[in-house]
Short mmCIF file of the C-alpha atoms (twelve columns), coordinates in Angstrom:
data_MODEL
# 
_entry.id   MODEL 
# 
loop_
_atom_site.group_PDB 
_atom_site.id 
_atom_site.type_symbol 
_atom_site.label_atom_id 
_atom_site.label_alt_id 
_atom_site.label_comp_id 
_atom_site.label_asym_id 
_atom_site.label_seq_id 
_atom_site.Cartn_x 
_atom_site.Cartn_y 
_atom_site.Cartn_z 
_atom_site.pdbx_PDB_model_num 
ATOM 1   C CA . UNK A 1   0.000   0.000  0.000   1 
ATOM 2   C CA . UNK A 2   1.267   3.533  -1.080  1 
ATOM 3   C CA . UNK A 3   2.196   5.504  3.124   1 
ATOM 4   C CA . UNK A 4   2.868   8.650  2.791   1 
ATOM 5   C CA . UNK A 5   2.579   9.242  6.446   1 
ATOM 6   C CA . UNK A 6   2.841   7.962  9.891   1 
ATOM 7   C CA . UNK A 7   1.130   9.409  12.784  1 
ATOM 8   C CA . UNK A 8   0.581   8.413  16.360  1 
ATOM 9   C CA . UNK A 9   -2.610  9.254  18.484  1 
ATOM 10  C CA . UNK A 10  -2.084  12.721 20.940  1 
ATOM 11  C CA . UNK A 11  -4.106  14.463 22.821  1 
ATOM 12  C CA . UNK A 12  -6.254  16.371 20.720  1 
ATOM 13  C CA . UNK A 13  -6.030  14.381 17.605  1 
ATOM 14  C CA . UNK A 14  -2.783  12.966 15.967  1 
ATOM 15  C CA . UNK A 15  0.865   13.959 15.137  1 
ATOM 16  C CA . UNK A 16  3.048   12.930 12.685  1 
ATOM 17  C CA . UNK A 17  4.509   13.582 9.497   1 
ATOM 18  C CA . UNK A 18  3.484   13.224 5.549   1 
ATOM 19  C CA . UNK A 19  6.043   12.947 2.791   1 
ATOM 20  C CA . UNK A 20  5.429   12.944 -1.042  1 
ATOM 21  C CA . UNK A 21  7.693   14.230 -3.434  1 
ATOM 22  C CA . UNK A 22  6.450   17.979 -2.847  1 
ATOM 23  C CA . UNK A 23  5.325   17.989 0.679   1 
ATOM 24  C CA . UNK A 24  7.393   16.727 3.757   1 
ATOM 25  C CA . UNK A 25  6.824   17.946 7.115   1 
ATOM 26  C CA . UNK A 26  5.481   17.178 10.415  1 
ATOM 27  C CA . UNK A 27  1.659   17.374 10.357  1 
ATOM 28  C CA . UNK A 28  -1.354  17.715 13.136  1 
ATOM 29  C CA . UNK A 29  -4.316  16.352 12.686  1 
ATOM 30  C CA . UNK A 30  -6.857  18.605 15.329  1 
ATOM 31  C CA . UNK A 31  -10.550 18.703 15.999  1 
ATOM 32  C CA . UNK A 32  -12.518 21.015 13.756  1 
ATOM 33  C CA . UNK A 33  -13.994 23.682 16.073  1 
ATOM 34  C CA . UNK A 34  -15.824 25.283 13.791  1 
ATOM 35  C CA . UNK A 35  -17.641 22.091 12.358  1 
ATOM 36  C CA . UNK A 36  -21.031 23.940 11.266  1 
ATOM 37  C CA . UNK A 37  -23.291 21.157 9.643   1 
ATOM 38  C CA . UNK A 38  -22.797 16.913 10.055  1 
ATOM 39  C CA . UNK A 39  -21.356 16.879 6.566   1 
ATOM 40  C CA . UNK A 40  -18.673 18.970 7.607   1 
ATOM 41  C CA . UNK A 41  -14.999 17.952 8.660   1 
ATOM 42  C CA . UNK A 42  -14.327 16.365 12.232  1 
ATOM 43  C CA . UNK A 43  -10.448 17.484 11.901  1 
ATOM 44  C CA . UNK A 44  -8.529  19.691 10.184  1 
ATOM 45  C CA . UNK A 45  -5.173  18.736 8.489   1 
ATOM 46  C CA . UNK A 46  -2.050  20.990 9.662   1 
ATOM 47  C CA . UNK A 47  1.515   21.657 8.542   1 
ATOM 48  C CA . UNK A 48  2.718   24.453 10.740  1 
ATOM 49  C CA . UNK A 49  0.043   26.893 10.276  1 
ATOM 50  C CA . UNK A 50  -1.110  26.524 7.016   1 
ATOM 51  C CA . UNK A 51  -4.192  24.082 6.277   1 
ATOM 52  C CA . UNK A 52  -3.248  21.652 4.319   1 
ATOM 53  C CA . UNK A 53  -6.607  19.125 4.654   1 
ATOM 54  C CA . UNK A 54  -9.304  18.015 6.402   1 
ATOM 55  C CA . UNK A 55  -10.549 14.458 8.271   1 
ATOM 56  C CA . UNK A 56  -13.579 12.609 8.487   1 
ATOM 57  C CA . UNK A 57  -14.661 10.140 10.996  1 
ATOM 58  C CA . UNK A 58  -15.862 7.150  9.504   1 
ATOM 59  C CA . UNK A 59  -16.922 3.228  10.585  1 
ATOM 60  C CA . UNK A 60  -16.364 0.262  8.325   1 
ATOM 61  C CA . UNK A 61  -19.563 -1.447 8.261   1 
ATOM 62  C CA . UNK A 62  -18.158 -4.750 8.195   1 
ATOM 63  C CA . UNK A 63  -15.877 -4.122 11.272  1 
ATOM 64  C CA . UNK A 64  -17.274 -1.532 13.350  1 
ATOM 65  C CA . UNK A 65  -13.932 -0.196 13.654  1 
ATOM 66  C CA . UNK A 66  -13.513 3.479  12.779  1 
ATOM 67  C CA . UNK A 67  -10.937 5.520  11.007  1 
ATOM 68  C CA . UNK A 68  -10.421 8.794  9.476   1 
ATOM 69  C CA . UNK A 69  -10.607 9.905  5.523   1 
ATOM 70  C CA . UNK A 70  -8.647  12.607 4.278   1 
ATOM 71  C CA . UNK A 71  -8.758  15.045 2.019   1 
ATOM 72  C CA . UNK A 72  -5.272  16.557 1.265   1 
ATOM 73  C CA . UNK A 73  -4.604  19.874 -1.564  1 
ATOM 74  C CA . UNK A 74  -1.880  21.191 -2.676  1 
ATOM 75  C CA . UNK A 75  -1.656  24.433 -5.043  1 
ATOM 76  C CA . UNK A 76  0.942   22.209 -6.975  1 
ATOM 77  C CA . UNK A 77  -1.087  18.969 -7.464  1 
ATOM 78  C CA . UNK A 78  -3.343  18.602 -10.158 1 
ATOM 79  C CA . UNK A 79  -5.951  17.435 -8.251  1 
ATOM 80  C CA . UNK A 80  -6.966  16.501 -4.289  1 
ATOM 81  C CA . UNK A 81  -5.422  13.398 -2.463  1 
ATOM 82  C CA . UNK A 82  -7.485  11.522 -0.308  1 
ATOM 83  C CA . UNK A 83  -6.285  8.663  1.976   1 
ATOM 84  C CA . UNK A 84  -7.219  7.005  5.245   1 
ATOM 85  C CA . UNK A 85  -5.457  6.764  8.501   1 
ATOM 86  C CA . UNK A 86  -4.778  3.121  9.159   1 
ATOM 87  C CA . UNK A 87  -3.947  1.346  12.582  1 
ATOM 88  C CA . UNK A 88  -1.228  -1.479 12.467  1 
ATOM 89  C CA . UNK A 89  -1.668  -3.899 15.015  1 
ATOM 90  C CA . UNK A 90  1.589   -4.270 17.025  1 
ATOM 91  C CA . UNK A 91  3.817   -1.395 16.424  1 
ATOM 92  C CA . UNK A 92  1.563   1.916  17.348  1 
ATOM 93  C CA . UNK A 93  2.192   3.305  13.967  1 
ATOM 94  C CA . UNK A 94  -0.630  5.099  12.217  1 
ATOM 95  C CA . UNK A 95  -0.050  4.836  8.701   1 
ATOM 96  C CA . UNK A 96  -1.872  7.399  5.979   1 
ATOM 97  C CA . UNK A 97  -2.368  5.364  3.068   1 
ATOM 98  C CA . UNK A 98  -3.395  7.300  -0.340  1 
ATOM 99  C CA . UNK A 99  -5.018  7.263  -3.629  1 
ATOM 100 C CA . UNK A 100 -6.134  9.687  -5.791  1 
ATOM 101 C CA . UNK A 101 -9.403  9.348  -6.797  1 
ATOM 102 C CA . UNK A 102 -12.276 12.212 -8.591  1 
ATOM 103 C CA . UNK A 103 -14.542 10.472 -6.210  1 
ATOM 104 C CA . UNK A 104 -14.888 10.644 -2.504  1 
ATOM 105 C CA . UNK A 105 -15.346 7.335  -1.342  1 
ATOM 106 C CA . UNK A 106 -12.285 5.772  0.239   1 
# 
């Protein structure tokens, strides 16, 4: 599976970092405050200061456990990455796998 990140579970959300051949940098993932309808983001994606994404809590149906979806953007990119944060059993790690897709669903 393509990681381009790996993130561990703090206080507020998750920390970590993402690399891809025009982004590398350590990265929070925080609570969306300002979350104004259900439809809109649980978490917002941070490099520093600058927004870089947002996170949606999700359940798999077959599982019941949940995860988060992301939507990363980039001025550079030609389009919007999305990826989910996945747990490995074992080591801690949170891993953000990827795949660009035109369609939403993970």
């Amino acid at each position: 599976m393509p990681v381009i990140g790996t993130f561990t579970a703090a206080k507020d959300g998750y920390a970590g970092s993402i690399r891809t051949l025009m982004l590398n940098g350590r990265v929070r993932i925080v609570p969306n405050e300002r979350k104004s309808s259900p439809e809109a983001p649980d978490f917002r994606v941070l490099l520093d200061s600058s927004e870089i994404g947002a996170a949606w809590k999700k359940t798999k149906k077959d599982s019941g456990k949940s995860f988060l979806k992301l939507r990363l953007d980039d001025p550079a990119w030609p389009q919007p990455v999305w990826g989910v944060l996945l747990e490995t059993p074992g080591d801690g790690l949170i891993r953000l796998v990827w795949r660009r897709t035109n369609r939403p669903d993970v």
